[in-house]
Structure formats: structure tokens, C-alpha cells
LUMTOR-793225 format. One record per atom (N, C-alpha, C, CB): z, x, y; residue in three letters. Coordinates in steps of 0.02 Angstrom, whole numbers, padded with zeros to 5 digits, always signed. Each point is the difference from the previous one (the first is absolute). Glycine has a CB too. Layout:
<sites>
ZXYALA...
</sites>
This chain:
<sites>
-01003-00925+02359UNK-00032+00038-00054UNK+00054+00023-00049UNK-00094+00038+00076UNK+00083-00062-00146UNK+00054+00021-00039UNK+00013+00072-00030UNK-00014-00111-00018UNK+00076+00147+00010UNK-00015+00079+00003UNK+00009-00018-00063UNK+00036+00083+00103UNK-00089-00010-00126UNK-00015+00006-00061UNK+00053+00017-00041UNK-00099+00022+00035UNK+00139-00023-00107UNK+00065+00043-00009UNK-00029+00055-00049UNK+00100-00101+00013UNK-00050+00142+00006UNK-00008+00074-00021UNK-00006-00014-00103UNK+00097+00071+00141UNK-00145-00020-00166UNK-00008+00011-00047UNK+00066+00033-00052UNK-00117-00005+00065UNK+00119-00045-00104UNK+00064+00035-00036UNK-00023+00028-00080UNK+00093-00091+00072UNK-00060+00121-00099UNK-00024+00044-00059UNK+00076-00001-00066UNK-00097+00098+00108UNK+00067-00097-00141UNK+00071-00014-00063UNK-00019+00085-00049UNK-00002-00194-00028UNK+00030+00214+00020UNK+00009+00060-00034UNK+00048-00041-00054UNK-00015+00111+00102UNK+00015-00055-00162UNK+00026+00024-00063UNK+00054+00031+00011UNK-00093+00008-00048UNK+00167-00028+00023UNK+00052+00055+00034UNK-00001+00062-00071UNK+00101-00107+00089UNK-00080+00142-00037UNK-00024+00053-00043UNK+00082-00014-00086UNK-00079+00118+00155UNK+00066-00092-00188UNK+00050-00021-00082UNK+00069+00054+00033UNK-00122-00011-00146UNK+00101+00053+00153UNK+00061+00041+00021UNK+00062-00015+00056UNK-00090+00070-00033UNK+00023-00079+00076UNK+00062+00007+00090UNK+00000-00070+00006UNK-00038+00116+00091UNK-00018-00167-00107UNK-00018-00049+00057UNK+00034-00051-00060UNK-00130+00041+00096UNK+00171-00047-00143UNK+00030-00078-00031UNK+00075+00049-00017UNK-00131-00099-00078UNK+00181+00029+00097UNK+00056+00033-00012UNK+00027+00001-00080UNK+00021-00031+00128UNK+00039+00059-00134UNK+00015-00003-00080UNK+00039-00054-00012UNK-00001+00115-00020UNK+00019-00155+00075UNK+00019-00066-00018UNK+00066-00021+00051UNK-00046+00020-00136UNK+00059-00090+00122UNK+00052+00007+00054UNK+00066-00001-00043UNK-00069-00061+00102UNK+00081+00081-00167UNK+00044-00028-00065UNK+00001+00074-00006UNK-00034-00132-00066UNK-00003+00182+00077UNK+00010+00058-00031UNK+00033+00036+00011UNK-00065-00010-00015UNK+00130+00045-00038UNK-00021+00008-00065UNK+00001-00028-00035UNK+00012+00058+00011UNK+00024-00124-00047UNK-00001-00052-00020UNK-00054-00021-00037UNK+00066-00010+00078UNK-00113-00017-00037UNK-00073-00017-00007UNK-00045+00048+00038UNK+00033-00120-00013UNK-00073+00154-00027UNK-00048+00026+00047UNK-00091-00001+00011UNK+00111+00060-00018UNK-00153-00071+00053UNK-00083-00009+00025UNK+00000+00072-00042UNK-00031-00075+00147UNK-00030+00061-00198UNK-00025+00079-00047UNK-00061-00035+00001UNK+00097+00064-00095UNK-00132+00008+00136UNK-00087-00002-00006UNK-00022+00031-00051UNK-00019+00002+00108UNK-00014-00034-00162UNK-00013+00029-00078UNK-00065+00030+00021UNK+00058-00092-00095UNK-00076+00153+00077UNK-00045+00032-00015UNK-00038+00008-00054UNK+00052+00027+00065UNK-00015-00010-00122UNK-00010-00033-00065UNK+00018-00037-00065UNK-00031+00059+00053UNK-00012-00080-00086UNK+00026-00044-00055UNK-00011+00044-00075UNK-00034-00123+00076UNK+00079+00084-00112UNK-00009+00037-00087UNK-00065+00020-00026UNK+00088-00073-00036UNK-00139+00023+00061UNK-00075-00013-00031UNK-00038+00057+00041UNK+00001-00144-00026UNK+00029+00187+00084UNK-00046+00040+00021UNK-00008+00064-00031UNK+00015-00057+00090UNK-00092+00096-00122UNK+00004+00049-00003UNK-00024+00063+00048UNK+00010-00068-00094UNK+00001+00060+00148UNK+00009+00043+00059UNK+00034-00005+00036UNK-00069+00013-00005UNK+00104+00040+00044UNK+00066-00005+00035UNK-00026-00022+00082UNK+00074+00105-00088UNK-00049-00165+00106UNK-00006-00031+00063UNK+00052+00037+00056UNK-00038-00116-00067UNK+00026+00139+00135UNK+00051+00006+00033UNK-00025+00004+00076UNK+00065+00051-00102UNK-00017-00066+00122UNK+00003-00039+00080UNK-00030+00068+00050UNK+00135-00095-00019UNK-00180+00083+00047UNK-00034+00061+00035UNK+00036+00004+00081UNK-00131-00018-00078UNK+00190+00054+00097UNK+00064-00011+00029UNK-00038-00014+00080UNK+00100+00088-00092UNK-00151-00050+00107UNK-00031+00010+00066UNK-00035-00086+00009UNK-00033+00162-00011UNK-00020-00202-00030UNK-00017-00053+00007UNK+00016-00060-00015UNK-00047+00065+00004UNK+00089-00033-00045UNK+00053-00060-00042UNK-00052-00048-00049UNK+00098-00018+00119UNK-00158+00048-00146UNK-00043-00013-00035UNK+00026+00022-00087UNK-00088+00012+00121UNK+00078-00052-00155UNK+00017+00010-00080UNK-00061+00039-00038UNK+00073-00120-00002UNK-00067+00197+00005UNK-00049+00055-00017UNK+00014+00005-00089UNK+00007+00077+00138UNK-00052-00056-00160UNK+00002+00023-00067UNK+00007+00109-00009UNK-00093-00149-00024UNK+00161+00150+00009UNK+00025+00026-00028UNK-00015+00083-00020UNK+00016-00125-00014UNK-00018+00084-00070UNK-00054+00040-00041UNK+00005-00041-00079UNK+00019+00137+00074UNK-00042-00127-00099UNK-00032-00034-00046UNK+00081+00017-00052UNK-00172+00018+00027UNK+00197-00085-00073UNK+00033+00045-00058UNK-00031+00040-00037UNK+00059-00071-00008UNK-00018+00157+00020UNK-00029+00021-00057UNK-00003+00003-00058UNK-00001+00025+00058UNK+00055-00083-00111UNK+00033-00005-00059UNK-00004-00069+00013UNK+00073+00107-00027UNK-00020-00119-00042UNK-00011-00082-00002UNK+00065-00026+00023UNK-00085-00009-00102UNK+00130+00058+00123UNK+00042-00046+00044UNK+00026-00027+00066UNK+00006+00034-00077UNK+00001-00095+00075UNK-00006-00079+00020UNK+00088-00017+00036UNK-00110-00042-00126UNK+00104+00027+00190UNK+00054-00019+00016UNK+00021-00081-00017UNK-00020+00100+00082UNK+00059-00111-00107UNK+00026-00076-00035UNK+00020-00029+00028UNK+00021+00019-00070UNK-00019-00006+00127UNK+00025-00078+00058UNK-00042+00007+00073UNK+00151-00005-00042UNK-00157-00026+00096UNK-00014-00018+00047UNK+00007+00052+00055UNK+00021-00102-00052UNK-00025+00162+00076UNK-00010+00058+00037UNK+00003+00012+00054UNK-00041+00007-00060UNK+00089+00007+00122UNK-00045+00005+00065UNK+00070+00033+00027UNK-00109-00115+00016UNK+00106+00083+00018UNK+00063+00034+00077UNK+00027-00044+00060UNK-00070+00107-00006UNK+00148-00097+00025UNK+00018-00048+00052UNK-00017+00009+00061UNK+00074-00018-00057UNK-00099-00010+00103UNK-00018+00027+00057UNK+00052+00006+00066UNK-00107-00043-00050UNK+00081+00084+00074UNK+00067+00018+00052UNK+00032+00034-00033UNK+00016-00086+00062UNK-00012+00127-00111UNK+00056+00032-00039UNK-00041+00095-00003UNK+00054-00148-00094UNK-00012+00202+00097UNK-00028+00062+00009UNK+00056+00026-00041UNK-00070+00003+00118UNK+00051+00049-00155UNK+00024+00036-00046UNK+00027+00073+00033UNK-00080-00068-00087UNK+00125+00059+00119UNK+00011+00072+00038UNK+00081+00020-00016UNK-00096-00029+00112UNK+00122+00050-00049UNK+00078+00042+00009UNK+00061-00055-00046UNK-00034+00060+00155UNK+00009-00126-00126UNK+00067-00040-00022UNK-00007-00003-00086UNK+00010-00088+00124UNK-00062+00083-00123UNK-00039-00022-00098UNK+00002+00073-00032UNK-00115-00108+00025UNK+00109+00150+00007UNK+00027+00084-00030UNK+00063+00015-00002UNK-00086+00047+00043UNK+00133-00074-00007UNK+00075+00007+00003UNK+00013-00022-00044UNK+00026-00001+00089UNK-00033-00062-00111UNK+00039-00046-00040UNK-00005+00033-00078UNK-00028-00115+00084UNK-00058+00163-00089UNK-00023+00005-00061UNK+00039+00075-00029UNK-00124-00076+00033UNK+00142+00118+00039UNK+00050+00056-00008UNK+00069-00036-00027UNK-00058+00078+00103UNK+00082-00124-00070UNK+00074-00005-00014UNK-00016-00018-00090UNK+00065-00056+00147UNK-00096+00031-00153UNK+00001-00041-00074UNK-00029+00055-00055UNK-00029-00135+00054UNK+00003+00183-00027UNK-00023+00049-00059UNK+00028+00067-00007UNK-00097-00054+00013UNK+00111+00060+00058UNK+00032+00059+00006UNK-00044+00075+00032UNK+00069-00068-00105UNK-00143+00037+00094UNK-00034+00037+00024UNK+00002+00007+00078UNK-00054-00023-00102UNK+00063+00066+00143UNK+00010-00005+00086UNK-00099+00033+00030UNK+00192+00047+00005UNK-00227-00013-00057UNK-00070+00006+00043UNK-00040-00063-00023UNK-00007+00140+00005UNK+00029-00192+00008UNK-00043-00050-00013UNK-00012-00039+00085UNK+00050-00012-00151UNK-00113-00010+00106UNK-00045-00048+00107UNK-00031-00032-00021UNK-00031+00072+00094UNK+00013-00152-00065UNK-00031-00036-00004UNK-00090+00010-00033UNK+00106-00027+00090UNK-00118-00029-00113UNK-00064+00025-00010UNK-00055-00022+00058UNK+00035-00002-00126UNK-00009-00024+00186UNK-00044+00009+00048UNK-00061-00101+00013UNK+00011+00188-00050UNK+00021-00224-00014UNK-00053-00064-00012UNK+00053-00061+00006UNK-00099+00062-00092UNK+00087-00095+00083UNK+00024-00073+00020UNK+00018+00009-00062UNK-00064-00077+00089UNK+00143+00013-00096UNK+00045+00015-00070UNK-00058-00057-00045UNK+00170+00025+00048UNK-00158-00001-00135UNK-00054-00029-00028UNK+00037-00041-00054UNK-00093+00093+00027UNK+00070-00144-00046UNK+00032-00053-00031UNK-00045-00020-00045UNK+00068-00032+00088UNK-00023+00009-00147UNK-00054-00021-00064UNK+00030-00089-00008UNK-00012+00152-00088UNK-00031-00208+00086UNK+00031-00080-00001UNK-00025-00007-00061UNK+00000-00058+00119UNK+00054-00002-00150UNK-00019-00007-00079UNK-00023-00073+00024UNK+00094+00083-00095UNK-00140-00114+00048UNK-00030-00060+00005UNK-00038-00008-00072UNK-00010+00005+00139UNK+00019-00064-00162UNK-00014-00026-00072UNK-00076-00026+00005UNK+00132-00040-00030UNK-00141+00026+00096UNK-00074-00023+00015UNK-00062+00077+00021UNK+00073-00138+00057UNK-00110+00111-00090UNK-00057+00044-00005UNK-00043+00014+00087UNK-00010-00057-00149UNK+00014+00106+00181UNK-00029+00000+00067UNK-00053+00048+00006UNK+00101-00033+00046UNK-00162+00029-00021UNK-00058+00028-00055UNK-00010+00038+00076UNK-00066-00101-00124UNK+00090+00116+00173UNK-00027+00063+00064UNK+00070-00014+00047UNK-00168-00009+00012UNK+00166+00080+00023UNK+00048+00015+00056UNK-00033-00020+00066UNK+00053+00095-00065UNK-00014-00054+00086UNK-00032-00016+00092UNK+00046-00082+00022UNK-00171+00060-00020UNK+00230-00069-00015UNK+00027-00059+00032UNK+00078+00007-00001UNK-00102-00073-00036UNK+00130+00041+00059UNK+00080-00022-00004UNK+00017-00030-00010UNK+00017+00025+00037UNK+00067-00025-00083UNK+00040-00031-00023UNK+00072+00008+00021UNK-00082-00001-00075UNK+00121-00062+00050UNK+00066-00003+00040UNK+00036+00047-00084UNK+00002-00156+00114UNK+00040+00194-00099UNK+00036+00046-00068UNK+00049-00004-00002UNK-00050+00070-00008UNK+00117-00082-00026UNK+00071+00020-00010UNK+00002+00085-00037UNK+00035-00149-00020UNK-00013+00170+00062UNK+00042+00077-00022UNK+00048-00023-00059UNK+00008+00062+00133UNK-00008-00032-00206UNK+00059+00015-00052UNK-00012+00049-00014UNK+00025-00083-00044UNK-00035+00133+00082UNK+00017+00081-00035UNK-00049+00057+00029UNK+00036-00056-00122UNK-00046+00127+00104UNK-00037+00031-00003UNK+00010+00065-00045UNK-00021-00063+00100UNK-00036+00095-00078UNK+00007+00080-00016UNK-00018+00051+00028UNK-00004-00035-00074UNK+00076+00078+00054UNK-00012+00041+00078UNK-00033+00052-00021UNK+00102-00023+00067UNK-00154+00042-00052UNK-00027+00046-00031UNK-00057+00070+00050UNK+00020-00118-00102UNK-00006+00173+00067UNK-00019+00062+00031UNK-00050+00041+00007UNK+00076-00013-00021UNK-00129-00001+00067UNK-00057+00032-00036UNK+00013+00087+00024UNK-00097-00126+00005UNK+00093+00175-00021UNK+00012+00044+00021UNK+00054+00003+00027UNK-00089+00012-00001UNK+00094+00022+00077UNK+00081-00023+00022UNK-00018-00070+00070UNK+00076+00166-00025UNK-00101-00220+00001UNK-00011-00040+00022UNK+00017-00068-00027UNK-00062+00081+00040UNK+00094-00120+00022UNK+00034-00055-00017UNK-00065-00055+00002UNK+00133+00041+00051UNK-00143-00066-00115UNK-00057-00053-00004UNK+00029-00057-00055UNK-00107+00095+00027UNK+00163-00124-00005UNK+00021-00070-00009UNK-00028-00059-00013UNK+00050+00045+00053UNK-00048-00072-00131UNK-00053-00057-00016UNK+00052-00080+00000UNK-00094+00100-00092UNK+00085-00130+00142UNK+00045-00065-00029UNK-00021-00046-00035UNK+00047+00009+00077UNK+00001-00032-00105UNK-00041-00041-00053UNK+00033-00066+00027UNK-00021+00086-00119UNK-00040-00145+00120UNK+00031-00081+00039UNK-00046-00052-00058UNK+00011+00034+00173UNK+00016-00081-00167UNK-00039-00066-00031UNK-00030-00033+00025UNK+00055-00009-00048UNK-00080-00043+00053UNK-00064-00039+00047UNK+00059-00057+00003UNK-00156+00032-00048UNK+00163-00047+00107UNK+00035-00053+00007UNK-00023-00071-00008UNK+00044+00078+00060UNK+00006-00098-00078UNK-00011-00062-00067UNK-00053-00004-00036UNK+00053-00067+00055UNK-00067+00140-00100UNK-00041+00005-00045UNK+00047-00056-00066UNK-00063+00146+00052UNK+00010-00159-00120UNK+00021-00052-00029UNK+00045+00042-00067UNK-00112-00096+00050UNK+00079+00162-00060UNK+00033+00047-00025UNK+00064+00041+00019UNK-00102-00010-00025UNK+00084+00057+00084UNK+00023+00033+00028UNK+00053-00025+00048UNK-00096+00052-00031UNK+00086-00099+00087UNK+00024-00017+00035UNK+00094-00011+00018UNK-00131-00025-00022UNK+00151-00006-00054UNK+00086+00007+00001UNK+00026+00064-00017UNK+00009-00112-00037UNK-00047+00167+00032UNK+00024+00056-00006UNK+00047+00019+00056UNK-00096+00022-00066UNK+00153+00021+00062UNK+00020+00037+00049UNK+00010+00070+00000UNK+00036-00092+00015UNK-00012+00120-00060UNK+00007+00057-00011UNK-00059+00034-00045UNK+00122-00030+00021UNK-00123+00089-00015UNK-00053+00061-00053UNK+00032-00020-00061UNK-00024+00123+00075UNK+00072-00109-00102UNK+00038+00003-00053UNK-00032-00085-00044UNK+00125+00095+00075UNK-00123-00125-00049UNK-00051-00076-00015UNK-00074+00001-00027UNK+00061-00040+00100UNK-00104+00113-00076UNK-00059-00011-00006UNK-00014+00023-00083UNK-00024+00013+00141UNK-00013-00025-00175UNK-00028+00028-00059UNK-00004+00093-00004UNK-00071-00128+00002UNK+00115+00126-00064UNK+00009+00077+00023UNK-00074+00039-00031UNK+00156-00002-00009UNK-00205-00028-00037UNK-00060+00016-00002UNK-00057+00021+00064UNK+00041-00069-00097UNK-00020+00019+00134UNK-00050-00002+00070UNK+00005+00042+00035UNK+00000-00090+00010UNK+00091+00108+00029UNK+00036+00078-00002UNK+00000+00051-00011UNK+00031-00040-00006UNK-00044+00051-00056UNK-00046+00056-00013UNK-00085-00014-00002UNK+00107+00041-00068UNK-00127-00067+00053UNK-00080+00007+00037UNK+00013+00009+00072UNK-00068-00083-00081UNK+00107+00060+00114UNK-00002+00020+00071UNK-00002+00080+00014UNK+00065-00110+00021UNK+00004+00116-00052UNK+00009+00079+00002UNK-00045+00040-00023UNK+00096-00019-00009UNK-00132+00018-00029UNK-00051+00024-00058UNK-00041+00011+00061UNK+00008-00068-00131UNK-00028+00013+00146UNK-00071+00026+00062UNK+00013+00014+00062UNK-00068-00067-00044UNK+00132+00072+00050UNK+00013+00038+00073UNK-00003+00079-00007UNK+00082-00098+00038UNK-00047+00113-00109UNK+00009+00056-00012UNK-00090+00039-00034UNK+00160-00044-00018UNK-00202+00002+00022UNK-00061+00015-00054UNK-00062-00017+00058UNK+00061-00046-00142UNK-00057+00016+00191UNK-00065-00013+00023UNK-00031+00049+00041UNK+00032-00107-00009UNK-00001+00159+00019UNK-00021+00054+00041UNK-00013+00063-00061UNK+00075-00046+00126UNK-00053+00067-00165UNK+00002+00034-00039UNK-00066+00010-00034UNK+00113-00028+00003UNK-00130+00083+00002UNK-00083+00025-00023UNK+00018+00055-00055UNK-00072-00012+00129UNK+00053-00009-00208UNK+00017+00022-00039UNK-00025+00068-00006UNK+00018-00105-00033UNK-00066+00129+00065UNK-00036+00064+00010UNK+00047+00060+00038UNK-00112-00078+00007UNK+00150+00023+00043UNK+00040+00051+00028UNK+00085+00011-00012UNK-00098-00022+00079UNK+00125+00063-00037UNK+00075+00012-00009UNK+00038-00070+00019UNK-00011+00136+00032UNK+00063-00136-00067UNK+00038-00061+00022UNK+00024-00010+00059UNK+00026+00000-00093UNK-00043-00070+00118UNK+00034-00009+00050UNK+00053-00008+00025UNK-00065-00015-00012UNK+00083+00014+00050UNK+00103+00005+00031UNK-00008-00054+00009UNK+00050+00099+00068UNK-00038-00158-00115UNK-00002-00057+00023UNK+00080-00037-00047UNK-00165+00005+00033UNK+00232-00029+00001UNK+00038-00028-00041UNK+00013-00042+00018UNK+00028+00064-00037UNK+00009-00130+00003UNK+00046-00074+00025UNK+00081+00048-00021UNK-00102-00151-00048UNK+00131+00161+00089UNK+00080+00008+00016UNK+00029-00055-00028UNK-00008+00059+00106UNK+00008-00112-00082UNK+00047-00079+00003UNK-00047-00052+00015UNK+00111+00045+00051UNK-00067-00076-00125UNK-00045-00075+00050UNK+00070-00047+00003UNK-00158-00012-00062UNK+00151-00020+00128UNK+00036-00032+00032UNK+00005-00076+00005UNK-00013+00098+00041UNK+00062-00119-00031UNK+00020-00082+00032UNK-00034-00037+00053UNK+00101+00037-00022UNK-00103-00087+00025UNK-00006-00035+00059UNK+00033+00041+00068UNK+00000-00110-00081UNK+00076+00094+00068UNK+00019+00049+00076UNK-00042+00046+00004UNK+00115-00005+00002UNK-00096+00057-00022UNK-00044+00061+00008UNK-00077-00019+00014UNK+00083+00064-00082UNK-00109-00088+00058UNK-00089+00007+00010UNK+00011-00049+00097UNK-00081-00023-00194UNK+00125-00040+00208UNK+00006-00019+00062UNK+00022+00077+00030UNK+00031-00143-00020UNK+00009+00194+00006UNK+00012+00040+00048UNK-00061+00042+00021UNK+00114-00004-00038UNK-00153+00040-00022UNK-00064-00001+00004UNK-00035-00005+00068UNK+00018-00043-00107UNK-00015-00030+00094UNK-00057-00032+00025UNK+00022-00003+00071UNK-00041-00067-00105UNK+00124+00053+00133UNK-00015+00014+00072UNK+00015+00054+00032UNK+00008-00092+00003UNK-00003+00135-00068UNK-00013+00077+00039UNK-00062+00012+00029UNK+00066+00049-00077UNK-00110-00068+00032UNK-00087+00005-00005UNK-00015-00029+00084UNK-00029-00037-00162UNK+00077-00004+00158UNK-00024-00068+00059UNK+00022+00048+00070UNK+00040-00147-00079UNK+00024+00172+00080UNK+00007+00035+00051UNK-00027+00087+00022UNK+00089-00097-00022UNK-00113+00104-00033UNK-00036+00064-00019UNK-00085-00011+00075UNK+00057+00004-00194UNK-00073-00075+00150UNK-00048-00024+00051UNK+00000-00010+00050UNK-00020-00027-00055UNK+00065-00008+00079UNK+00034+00003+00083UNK-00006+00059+00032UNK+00084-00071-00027UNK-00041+00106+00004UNK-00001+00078+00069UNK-00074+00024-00015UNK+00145+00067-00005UNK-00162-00062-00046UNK-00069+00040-00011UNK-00055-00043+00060UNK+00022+00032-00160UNK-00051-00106+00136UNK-00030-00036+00053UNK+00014-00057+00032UNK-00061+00047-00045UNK+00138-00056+00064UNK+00033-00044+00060UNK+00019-00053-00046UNK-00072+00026+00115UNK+00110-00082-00068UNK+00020-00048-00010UNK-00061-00051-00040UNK+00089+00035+00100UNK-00072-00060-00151UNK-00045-00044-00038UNK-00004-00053+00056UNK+00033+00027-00133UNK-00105-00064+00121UNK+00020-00072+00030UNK+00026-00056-00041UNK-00084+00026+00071UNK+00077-00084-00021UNK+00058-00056-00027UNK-00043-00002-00053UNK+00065-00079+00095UNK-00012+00059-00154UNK-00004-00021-00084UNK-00050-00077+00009UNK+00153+00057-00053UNK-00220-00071+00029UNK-00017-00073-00002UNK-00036+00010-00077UNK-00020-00042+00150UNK+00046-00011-00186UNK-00006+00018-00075UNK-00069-00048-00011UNK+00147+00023-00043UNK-00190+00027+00010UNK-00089-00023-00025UNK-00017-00058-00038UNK-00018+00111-00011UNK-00010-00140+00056UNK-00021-00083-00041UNK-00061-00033-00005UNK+00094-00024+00034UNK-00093-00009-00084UNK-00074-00002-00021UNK-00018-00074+00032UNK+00005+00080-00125UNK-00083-00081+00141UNK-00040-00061+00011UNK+00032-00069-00028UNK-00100+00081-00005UNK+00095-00146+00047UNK+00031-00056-00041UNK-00051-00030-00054UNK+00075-00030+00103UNK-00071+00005-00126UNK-00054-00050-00053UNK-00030+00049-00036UNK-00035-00100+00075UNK
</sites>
């Protein structure tokens, strides 16, 4: 009599814990976009289900200009607050508590989040919300047809740069109320945004253990 085999089940890994940030990273790094330029409501990763929740609605008309999300496996804590003391000078500064967040430039039009892409790190900005370290890197879409030979920040369009900055510094800001403590300190190099990033990476480690092995995300053949 042939035994029956046990029922197996495929789950969704969760965007945060369950896909690594790559096996190249910092170099190259796996960024789960949450959102795109064309959205006007703010998308973000609902940390408990790892489900892509809505937000809250923009309340103005500004629009983030590139590709949106966060590296996974990466936590914004002690090591990513140190680095943001030595460089500012400020010493009551702490993590902001979320996975480090990354903005990818791409010349091609991508009309929803909820997916991943492979990114090159050239730069970031280190920036403060209150006395909180909330670090935006900025990467290119690898072998984008635009973007792609970029290496450094200093390369990118210094128009886009400031729209970046513009809505980092503006998208929270409710004109009704008092200003927010919100600043960009520095924006940085390649090195720097890789140091970043494996601070972020080991930030994640002690917080929830050893990552597993790196296997980099690939799509269906044909």
C-alpha cells in the first residue's frame, strides 16, 4: 500500500525578515519598493504581516520621484545612531526603529509596488527626524538604460536631488501645524551610504539573529 506523502504548503516570505538583502551587499543590494512616483497615497509595509497596508492618503501634492521602499534584513538602531552622532555631532540621537529606506532611480515607468529589484548604492542622506536617525539611500536600478552607469550621487541630476530632498523634508509637514524637526545633515558617497547599509545589516543581526543563507530572487523562465 503506497503511503500517502505529507501535505506541503508554500507561504509568502515575509519582505522584511524572510528575503535576504543580497549576497553582493553592500555593493548591490534586494530593495522591496513600496512605492512608486505615480502614487498618491503613502504605501507601507505592515511590519507584523509583512502585508503592503495603506498608509494615509497624501495630504498635499507631494510625490516621491523615484522608486520607494526598504532593504530587508537591515534595522535602524545603535550601530545606524552611532555613525549619525559621530557625523553630526549630535550624541542624543537613536535609530528610528524601521528597516533602512532606500530611494532607486529608474528611467522606466513602474506603475505599483509590492515587488523587488536588484539596486546599486551611490550615495545617501543622512537625515534627522527629530533626534532620530532615518537614513535615505539613494541606488540605481541595475543596468537601468538611464541610470544604470551611474556610480556616485555627485553623477545624479542635481534637479532630481533636490526634489528628493524637497519631499523628504515636506511630506510629513502639515501646514496647519508647527514645524516639524525634520533635517538632511549630509548627503553622502557611495562609501558612506555602503557603511550605512552594513551597519543597518548588523543592527539586524543582534536585534533578530543570524540572517539566513543569501539566495538572490529569480524570476519564472519563459
Amino acid at each position: 500500500m503506497a503511503t500517502k506523502k505529507p501535505q506541503t504548503h508554500s507561504f509568502q516570505a515575509h519582505p522584511w525578515h524572510g528575503i535576504s538583502p543580497g549576497e553582493e551587499a553592500p555593493e548591490t543590494v534586494t530593495a522591496y519598493i513600496e512605492m512608486v512616483p505615480t502614487d498618491t497615497v503613502k504605501y507601507e509595509l505592515d511590519k507584523e504581516t509583512g502585508i503592503l497596508r495603506l498608509d494615509r492618503p497624501q495630504q498635499f501634492s507631494s510625490q516621491c520621484p523615484t522608486l520607494y521602499g526598504f532593504i530587508p534584513q537591515t534595522f535602524c538602531d545603535e550601530l545606524v545612531a552611532k555613525r549619525c552622532a559621530e557625523r553630526t555631532g549630535n550624541k542624543g540621537i537613536k535609530g528610528d526603529g524601521d528597516p533602512l529606506d532606500i530611494c532607486v532611480l529608474t528611467e522606466k515607468v513602474i506603475p505599483s509596488g509590492a515587488l523587488l529589484v536588484h539596486a546599486v548604492p551611490v550615495g545617501g542622506f543622512r537625515m534627522v527626524d527629530g533626534n532620530e536617525a532615518d537614513d535615505k539611500i539613494i541606488a540605481v536600478l541595475e543596468s537601468d538604460l538611464v541610470y544604470g552607469a551611474l556610480q556616485h550621487v555627485a553623477q545624479l541630476p542635481i534637479t532630481l536631488v533636490e526634489r528628493l530632498k524637497h519631499y523628504f523634508l515636506t511630506y510629513k509637514q502639515i501646514p496647519s501645524q508647527a514645524k516639524r524637526a525634520v533635517e538632511i545633515v549630509e548627503m553622502y558617497d557611495r562609501s558612506e551610504a555602503h557603511e550605512v547599509i552594513m551597519r543597518s545589516m548588523k543592527d539586524y543581526q543582534r536585534v533578530y539573529g543570524q540572517a539566513a543563507p543569501a539566495r538572490k530572487p529569480r524570476g519564472r523562465k519563459g
